[in-house]
matplotlib code that plots the C-alpha trace (Angstrom):
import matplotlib.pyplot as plt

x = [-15.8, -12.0, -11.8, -14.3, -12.4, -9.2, -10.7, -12.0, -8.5, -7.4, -9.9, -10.5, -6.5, -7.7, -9.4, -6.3, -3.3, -5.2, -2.6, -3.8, -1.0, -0.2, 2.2, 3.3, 5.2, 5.5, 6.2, 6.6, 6.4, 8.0, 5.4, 7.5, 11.2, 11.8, 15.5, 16.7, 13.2, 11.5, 7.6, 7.0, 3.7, 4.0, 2.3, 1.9, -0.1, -1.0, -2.2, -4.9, -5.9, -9.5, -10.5, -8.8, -10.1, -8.4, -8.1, -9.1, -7.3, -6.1, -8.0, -4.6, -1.3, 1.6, 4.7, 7.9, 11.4, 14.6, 18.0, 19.6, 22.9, 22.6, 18.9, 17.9, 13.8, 13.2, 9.6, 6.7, 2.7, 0.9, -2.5, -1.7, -5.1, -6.2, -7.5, -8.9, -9.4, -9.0, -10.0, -7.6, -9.1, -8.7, -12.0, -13.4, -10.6, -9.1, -11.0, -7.9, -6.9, -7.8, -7.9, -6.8, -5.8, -8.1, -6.3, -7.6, -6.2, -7.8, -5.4, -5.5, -3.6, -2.5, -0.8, 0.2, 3.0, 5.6, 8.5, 12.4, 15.3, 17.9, 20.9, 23.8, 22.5, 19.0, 15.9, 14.1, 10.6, 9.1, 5.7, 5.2, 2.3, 1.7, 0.7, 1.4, -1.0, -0.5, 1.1, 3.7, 5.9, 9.2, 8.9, 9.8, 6.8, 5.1, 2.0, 4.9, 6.4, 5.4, 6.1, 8.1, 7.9, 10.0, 10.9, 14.4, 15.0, 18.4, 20.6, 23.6, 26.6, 26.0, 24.7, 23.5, 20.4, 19.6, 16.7, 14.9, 14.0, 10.6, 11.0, 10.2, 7.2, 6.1, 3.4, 2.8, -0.4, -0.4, -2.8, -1.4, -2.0, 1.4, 0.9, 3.3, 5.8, 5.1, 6.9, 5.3, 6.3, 5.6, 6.5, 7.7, 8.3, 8.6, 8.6, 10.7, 9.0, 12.6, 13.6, 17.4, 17.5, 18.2, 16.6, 18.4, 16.3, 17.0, 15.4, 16.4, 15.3, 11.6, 11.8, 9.7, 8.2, 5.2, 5.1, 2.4, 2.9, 1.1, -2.3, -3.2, -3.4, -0.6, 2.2, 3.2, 1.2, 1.4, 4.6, 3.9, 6.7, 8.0, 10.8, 14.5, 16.2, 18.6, 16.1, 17.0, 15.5, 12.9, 13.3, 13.5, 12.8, 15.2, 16.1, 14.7, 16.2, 16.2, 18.2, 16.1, 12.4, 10.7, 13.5, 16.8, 14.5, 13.3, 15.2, 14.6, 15.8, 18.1, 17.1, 13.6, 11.7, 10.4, 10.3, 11.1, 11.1, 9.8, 7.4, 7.9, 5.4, 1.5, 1.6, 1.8, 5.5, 6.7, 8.7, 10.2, 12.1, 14.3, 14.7, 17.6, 17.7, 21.0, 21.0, 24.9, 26.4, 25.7, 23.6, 20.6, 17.9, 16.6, 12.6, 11.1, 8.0, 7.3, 3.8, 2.8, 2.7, -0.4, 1.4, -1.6, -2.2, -2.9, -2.7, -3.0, -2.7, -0.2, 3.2, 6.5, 9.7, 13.6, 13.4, 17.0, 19.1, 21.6, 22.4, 26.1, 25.4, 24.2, 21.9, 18.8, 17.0, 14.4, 11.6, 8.5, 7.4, 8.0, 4.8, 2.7, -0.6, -3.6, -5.3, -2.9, -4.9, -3.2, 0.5, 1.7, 5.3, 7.0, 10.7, 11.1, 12.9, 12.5, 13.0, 11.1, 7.1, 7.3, 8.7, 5.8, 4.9, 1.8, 3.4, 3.6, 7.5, 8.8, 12.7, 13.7, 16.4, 18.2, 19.3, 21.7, 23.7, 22.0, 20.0, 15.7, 12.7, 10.8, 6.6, 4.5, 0.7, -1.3, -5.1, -4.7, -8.6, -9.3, -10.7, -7.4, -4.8, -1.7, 1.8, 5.3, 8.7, 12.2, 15.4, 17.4, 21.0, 22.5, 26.1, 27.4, 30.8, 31.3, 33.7, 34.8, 38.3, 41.0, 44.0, 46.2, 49.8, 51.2, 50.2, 51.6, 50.1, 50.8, 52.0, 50.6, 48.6, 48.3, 44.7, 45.1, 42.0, 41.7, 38.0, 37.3, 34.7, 33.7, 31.4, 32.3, 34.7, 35.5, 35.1, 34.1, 35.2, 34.4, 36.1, 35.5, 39.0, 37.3, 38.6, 36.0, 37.5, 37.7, 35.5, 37.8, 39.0, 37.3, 38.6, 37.7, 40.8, 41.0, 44.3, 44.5, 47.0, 45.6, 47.3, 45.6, 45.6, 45.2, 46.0, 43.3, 41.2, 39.7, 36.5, 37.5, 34.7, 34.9, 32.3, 32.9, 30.9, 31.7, 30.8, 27.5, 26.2, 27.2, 27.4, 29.1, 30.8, 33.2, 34.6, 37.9, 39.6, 42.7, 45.1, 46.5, 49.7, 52.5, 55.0, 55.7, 55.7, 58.8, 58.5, 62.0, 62.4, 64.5, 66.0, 68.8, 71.4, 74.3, 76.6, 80.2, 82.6, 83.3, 79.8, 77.8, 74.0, 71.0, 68.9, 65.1, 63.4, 59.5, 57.7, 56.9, 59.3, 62.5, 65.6, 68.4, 71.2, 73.7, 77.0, 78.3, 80.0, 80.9, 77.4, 76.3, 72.8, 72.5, 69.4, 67.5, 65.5, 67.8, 70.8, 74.2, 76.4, 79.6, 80.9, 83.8, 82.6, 79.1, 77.5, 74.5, 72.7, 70.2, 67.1, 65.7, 62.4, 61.8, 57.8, 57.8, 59.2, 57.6, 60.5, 60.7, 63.7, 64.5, 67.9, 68.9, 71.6, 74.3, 76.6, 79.9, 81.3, 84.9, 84.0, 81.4, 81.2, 79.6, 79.7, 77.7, 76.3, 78.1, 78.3, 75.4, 74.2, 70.7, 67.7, 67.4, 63.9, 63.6, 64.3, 67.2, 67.2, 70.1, 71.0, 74.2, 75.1, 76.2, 75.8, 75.6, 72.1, 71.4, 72.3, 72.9, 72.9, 74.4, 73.7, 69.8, 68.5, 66.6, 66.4, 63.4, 64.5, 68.0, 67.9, 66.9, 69.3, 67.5, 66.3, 65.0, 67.0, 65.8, 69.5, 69.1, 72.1, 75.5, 75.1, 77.6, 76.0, 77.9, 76.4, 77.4, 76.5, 76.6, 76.6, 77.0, 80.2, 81.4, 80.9, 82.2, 81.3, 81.2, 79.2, 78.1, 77.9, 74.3, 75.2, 72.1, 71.8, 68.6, 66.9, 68.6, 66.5, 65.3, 65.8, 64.7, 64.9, 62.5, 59.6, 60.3, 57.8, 57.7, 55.9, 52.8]
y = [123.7, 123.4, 125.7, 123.7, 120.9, 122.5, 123.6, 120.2, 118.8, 120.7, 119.9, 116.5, 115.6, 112.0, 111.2, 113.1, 112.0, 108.8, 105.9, 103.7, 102.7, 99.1, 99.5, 100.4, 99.9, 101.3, 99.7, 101.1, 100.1, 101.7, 102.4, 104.5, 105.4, 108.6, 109.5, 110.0, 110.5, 107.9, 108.1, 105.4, 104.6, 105.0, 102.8, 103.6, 100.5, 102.0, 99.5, 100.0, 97.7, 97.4, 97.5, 100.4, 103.4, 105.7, 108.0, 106.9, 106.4, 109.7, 110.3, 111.9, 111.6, 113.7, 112.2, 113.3, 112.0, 113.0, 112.5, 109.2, 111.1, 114.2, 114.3, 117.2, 117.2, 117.1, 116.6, 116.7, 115.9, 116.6, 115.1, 111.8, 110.4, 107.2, 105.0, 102.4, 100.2, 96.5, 94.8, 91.7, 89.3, 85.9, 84.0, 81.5, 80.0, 76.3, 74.9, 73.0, 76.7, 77.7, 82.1, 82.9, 86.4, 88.6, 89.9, 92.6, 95.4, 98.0, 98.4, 102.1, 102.2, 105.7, 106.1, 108.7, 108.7, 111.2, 111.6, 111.6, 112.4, 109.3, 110.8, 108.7, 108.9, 107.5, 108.8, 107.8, 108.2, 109.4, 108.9, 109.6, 109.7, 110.0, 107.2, 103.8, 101.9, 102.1, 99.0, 97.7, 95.3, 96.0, 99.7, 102.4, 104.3, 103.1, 105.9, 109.0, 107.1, 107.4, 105.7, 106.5, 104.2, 104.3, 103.3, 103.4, 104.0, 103.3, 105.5, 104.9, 105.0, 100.9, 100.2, 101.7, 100.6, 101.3, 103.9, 101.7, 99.4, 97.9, 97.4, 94.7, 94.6, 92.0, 89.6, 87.2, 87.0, 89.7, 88.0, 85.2, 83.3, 83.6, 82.1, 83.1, 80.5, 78.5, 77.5, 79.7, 80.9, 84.2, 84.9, 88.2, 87.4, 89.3, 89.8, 91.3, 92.2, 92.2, 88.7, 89.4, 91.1, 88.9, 89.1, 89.2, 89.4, 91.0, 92.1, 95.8, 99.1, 100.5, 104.8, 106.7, 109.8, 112.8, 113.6, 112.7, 115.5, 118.9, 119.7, 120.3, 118.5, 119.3, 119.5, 117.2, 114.4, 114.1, 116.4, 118.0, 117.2, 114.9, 115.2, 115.3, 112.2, 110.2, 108.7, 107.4, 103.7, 103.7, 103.3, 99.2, 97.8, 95.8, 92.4, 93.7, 95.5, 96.3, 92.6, 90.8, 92.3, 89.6, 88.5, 86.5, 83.3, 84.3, 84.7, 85.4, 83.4, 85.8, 83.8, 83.8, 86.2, 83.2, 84.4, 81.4, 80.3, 80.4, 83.3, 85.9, 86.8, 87.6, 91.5, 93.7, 93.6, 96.2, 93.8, 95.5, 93.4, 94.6, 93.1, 93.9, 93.9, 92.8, 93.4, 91.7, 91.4, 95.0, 96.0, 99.0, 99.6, 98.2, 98.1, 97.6, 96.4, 97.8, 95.7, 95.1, 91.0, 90.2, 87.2, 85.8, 83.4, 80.8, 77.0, 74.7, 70.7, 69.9, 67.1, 68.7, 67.1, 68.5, 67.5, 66.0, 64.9, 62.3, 60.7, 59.7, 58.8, 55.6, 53.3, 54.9, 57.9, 59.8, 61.0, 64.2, 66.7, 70.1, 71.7, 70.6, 71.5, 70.9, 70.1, 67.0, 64.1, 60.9, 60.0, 57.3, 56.9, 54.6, 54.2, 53.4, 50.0, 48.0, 44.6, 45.0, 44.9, 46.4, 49.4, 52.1, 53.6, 55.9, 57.9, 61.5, 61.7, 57.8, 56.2, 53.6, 51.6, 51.2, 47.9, 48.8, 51.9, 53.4, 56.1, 55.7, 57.4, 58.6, 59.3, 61.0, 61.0, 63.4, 62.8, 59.9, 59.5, 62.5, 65.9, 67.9, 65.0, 66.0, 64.2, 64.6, 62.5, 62.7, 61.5, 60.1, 59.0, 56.5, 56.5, 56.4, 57.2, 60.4, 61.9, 65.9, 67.0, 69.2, 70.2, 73.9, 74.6, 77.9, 80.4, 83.7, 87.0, 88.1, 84.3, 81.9, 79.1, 75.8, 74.3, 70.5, 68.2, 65.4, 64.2, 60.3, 58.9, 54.9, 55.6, 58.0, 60.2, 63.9, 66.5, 69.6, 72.1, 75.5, 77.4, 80.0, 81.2, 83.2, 86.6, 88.8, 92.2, 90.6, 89.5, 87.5, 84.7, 81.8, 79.5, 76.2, 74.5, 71.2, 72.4, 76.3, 78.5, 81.8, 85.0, 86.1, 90.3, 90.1, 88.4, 86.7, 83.5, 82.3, 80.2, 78.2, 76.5, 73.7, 72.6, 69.3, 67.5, 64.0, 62.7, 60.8, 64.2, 63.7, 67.5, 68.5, 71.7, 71.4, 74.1, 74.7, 77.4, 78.9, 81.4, 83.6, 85.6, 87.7, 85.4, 81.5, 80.4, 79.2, 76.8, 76.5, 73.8, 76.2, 79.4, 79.2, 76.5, 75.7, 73.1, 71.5, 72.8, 68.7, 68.2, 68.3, 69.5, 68.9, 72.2, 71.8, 74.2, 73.0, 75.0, 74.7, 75.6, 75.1, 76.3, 77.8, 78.0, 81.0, 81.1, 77.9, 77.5, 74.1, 72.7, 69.9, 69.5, 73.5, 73.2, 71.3, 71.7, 69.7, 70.6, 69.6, 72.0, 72.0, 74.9, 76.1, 79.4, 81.2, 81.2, 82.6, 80.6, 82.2, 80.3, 81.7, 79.5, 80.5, 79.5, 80.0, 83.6, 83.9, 84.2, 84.5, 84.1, 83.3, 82.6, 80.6, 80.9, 78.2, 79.3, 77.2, 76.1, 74.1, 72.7, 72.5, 74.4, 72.9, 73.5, 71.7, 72.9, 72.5, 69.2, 69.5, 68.3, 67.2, 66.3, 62.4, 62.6, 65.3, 66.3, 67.7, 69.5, 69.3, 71.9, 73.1, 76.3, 75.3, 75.8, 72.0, 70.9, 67.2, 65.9, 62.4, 62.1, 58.8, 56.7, 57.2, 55.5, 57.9, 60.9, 62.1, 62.2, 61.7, 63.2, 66.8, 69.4, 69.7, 66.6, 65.5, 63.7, 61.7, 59.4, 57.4, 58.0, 59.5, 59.6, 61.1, 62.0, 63.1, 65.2, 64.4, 67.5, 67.6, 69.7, 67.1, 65.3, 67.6, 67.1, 67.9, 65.9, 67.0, 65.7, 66.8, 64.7, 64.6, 64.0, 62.9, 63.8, 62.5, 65.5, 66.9, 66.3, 69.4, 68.7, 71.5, 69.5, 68.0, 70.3, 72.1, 74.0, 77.2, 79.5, 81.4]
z = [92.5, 92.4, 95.3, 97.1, 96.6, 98.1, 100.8, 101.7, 101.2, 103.2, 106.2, 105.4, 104.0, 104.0, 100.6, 98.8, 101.2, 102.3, 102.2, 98.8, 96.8, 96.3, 93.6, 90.1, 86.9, 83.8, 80.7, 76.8, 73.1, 70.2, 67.6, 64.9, 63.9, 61.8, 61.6, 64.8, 66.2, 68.5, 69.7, 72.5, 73.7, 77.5, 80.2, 83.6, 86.2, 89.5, 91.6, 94.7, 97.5, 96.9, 100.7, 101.2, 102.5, 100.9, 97.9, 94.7, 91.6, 90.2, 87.0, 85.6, 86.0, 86.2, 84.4, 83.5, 81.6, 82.2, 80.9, 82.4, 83.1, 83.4, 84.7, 83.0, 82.5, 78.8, 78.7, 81.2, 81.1, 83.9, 83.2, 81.7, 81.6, 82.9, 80.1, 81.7, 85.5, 85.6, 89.3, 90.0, 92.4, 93.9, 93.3, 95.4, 97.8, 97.8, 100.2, 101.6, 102.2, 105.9, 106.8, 103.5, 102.6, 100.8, 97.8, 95.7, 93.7, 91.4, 88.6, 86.7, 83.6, 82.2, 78.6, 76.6, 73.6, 73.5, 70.6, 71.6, 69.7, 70.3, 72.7, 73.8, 77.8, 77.1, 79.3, 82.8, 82.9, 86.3, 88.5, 92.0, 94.2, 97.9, 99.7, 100.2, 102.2, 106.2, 108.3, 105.5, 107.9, 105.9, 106.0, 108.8, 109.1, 105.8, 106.0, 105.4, 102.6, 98.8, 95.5, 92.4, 89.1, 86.4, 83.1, 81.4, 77.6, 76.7, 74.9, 72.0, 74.6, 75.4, 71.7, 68.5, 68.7, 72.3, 71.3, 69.1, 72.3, 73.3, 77.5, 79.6, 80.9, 84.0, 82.9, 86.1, 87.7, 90.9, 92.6, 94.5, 98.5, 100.4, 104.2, 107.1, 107.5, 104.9, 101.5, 98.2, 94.9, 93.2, 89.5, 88.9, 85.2, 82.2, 78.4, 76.5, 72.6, 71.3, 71.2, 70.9, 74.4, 77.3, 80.8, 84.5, 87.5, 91.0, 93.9, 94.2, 96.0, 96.5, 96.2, 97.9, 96.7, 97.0, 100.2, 103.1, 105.6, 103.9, 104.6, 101.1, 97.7, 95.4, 94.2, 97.8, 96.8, 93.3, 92.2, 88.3, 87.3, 89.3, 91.6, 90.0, 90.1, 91.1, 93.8, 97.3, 98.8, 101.5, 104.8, 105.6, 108.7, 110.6, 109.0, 106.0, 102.9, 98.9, 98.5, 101.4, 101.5, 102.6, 104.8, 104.5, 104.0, 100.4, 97.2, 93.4, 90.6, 88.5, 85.1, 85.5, 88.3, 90.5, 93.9, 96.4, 99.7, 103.4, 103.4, 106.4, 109.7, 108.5, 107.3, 104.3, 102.6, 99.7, 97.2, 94.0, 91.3, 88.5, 85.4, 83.3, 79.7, 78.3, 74.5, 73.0, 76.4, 77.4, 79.8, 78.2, 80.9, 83.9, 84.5, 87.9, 89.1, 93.1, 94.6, 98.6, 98.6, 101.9, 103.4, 105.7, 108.8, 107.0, 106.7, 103.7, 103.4, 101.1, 101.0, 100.2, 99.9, 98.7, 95.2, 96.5, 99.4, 100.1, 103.5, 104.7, 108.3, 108.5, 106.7, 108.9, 108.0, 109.4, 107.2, 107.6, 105.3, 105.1, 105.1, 108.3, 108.7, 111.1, 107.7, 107.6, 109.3, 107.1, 105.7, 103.7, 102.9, 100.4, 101.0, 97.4, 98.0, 95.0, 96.6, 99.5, 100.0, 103.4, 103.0, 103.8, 106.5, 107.9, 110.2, 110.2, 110.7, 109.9, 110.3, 108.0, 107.8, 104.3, 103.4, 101.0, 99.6, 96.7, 94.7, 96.0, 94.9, 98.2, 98.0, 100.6, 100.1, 102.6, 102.9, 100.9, 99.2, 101.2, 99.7, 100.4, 99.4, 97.8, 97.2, 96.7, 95.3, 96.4, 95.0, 98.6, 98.0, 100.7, 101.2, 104.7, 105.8, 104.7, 107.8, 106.8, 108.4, 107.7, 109.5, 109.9, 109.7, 110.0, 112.6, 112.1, 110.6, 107.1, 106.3, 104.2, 106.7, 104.8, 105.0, 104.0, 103.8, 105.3, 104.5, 103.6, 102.0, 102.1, 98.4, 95.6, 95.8, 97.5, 94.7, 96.1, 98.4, 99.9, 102.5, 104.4, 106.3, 108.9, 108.5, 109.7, 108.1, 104.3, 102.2, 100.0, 102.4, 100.7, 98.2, 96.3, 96.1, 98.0, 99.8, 100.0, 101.5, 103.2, 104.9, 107.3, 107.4, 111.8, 114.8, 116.5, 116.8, 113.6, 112.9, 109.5, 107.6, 105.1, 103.6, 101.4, 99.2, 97.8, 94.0, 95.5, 96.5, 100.2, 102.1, 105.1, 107.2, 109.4, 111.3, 113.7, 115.5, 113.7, 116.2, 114.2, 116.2, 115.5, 116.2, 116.5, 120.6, 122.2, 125.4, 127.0, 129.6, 131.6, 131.0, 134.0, 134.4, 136.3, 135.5, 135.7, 133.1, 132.5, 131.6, 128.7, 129.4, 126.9, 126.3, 125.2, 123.2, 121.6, 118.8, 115.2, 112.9, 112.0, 115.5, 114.8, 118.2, 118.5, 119.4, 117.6, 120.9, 122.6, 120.9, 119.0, 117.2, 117.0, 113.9, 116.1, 119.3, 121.5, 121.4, 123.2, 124.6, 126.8, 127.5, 130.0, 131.1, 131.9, 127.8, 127.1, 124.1, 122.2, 119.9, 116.9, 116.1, 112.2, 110.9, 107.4, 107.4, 110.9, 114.1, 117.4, 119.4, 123.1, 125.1, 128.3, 130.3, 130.8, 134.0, 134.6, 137.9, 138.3, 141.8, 144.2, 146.9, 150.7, 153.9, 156.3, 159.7, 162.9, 165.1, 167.4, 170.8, 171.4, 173.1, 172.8, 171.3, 169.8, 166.0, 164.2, 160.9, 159.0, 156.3, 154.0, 152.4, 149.1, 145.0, 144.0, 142.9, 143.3, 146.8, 148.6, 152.9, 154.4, 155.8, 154.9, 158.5, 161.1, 157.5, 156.3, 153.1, 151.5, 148.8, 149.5, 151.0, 154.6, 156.0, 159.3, 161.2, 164.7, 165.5, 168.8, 169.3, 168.6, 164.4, 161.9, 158.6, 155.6, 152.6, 148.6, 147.0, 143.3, 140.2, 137.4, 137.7, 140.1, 144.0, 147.0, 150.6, 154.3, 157.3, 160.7, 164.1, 166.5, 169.9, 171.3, 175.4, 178.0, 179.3, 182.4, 185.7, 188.3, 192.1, 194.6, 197.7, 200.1, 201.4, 204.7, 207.1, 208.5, 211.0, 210.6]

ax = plt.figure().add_subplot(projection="3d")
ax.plot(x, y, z, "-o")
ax.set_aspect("equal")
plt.show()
């Protein structure tokens, strides 16, 4: 018969490879103590989806323990036997619960007690089996991937009495309606027998294990003994993983187990939980519980509110509840205003204006007197003008930039801060001080974030861009001069920080910007801007001239008429024609010039208080007339 059987595995590989497995755990008590010796009575839950198609339960088990450090195999049993089934199963639905989920596992429990000596590493206990069931959402390829559960018992190394330990074990209810996109809880709870241990809660990795691709039933479905550990995670899909499996939307309480949150896309999701057991501040063993959570198409009347918010707008707020449903046909809304007798509403998503600042108690009734009716309370805070701000100083890399806030409040006061610097290469750039200082590791344009909270529970986020560079920026008016050497010329230099001038030559005001300087010969001044540490440094040239030099173009005979352009070869730089009549423009060194007659026009040029002057004569002349003579005749 058992070749028969093997032979039919192999032809048929579905009933022993077929994908079943819904999940696991494994739990354990300690019954005696002699000495040094311990004898736990082991627990193994395997959990089946009762609709599936696949294999059976096994009616043994193969299970194995190793050493927690070393992962040595100390003991093995490869026919655990199963003791007993239990069927979990949701009853009759709500019938305020449209397309529910039908939820149904087969629960086999296998257990067996086995006798350690104490060691200072402790001992893992190991199950695998091939398969979970096909189409898990969070899962790459869910048929090939298998399941190990395990158990921890702790060893002397954290605490004396780390052997003589009773685990956790999960005691929520596993059968439970999650629809897509839709708020839902799910306890992943546990006990813990000895009272003095404390309990932490995380989501953590599923492990795969017996393999899915042989032909054959074995040792690659159901390894005796199993595999050696350490084990690796499944494979998660993308936007899934060990922390996230049911997506970024969902989290765990770390104190209790209760799973929380929007609930992901309809489909099959693998969610394991570890529970921690903390025994005096030390951490002994971890437990896990590994179950695929149905999350259906469904739809379900119900009125849900934040338990809390406060508004800091205005006085008007706009009101709907969180949970729609086509099963929704009614809403009424109290406002919660004491003094008033009109403050409801039976809109689906009302605005109502606050007549006062204050602390109200908001009720929603859906279906109100209906079959599916269901309500909900709020605590809303009114405080308007709440404005978040904050300002930046300090630009450079590896130098402290100065956040200061600058957020008001008309109610309360501002008592909270969190900020988030930006810097995408660290993971420490946050603080919680009201006014931080942060150095910034790289160069580069930086998204800071401050979010701000005031003492009536008003919330905000504000966020502006921070350029980060290597050095401070200088903007020079000019970086080549000429002047008189009996002048005094203003330079301009902008930036933030403190300038410094160099030489302390001929100059006045050389700490600030704006200098004065007056030298005699061609100086070269040089700016050093200095931001907290941070320089830079530019330099403009000043050259010096005694005189002017000018020479104006030649006296010049004209067309009466026509146009004359006048022009000068010289160094000055600001310049004056007279007399301005018949000039295009006086003040520039080549004007236009259209006399009607004989003009002289003289040129100032200047370079500060130094000038020189020359002038040119138009002679303006009528255009000369062509005579060829009278028109004659001649022969053929």
């Amino acid at each position: 018969m058992k070749k028969l059987l093997a032979i039919l595995c192999v032809i048929l590989s579905s009933p022993c490879l077929a994908n079943h497995i819904t999940g696991g755990e494994m739990y354990y008590t300690l019954t005696s103590q002699n000495g040094n010796q311990y004898t736990y009575h082991v627990t193994l839950k395997l959990y089946r989806d009762c609709f599936s198609t696949g294999a059976q339960l096994d009616p043994s088990a193969a299970i194995g323990i190793f050493d927690r450090v070393n992962h040595s195999l100390v003991w093995s049993n490869n026919s655990v036997p199963m003791s007993q089934t239990v069927q979990l199963q949701i009853g009759a639905p709500n019938p305020c619960i449209t397309n529910p989920p039908q939820v149904c596992y087969q629960v086999g429990y296998y257990e067996f007690d086995v006798t350690l000596p104490g060691n200072a590493n402790g001992y893992l206990i190991s199950y695998q089996r091939c398969c979970r069931i096909v189409g898990i959402n969070n899962l790459i390829n869910s048929s090939s991937v298998g399941a190990t559960y395990t158990a921890e018992i702790p060893g002397t190394s954290g605490t004396a009495t780390g052997p003589a330990n009773n685990s956790a074990r999960f005691a929520a209810q596993d059968t439970v309606i999650i629809c897509a996109s839709k708020d839902f809880s799910y306890n992943f709870g546990a006990i813990d027998p000895d009272a003095s241990d404390n309990l932490t809660y995380s989501f953590c990795s599923a492990y795969p294990g017996g393999g899915s691709t042989a032909g054959v039933c074995g040792t690659c479905t159901a390894p005796a003994p199993p595999a050696t550990p350490p084990y690796v995670t499944v494979p998660y899909s993308s936007g899934y993983s060990s922390n996230a499996p049911l997506g970024t939307s969902v989290n765990i309480n770390p104190n209790t187990g209760l799973i929380t949150g929007i609930a992901p896309p309809p489909g099959i999701y693998v969610v394991t939980v570890c529970v921690n057991e903390i025994r005096n501040g030390i951490l002994i063993a971890t437990q896990r519980k590994d179950l695929q959570i149905k999350v259906a198409d469904c739809d379900f009347a119900a009125a849900e509110l934040p338990i809390s918010a406060t508004f800091c707008d205005d006085f008007t707020t706009t009101f709907q509840n969180l949970t729609p449903s086509a099963l929704i046909y009614a809403w009424h809304w109290d406002f919660g205003v004491s003094s008033m007798n009109n403050d409801t509403s039976n809109l689906q998503s009302p605005s109502f204006t606050y007549p006062d600042t204050g602390l109200y108690t908001i009720k929603l009734v859906v279906n109100p007197g209906g079959l599916c009716t269901d309500s909900a309370t709020m605590q809303l805070g009114i405080y308007p003008g709440f404005f978040p701000d904050f300002t930046s100083s300090g630009i450079c890399v590896n130098k402290p930039t100065v956040f200061t806030d600058q957020t008001t409040t008309v109610y309360g006061t501002v008592n909270n801060w969190r900020w988030d610097f930006g810097e995408t290469t660290m993971l420490n750039d946050t603080s919680r001080s009201q006014h931080p200082a942060y150095s910034y590791p790289t160069t580069g344009t930086k998204v800071a974030q401050l979010i701000v909270q005031s003492s009536k529970g008003c919330v905000d986020t504000v966020y502006k861009d921070v350029i980060i560079i290597d050095k401070p920026p200088i903007a020079l008016a000019f970086r080549d001069t000429l002047i008189c050497n009996i002048d005094t010329l203003q330079l301009s230099a902008t930036g933030s920080g403190v300038f410094s001038w160099s030489p302390n030559y001929n100059i006045i005001s050389a700490n600030t910007g704006t200098p004065l300087v007056y030298p005699k010969t061609t100086t070269w001044y040089k700016v050093q801007l200095d931001e907290n540490g941070c320089i830079n440094d530019d330099s403009v040239r000043v050259r010096v001239v005694d005189r002017v030099t000018l020479t104006v173009r030649p006296d010049t005979t004209f067309c009466a008429g026509d146009s004359v352009q006048l022009s000068a070869s010289t160094d000055g730089l600001q310049f004056a024609w007279t007399p301005t009549a018949n000039l295009s423009d006086p003040n520039i060194l080549n004007p236009v010039a259209n006399p009607t007659s004989t003009s002289t026009y003289q040129l100032r040029a200047s370079i500060g208080k130094c000038f020189s002057i020359d002038d040119v004569t138009l002679f303006p002349v009528p255009y000369p007339l062509a005579d060829a003579g009278p028109d004659i005749e001649i022969c053929y």
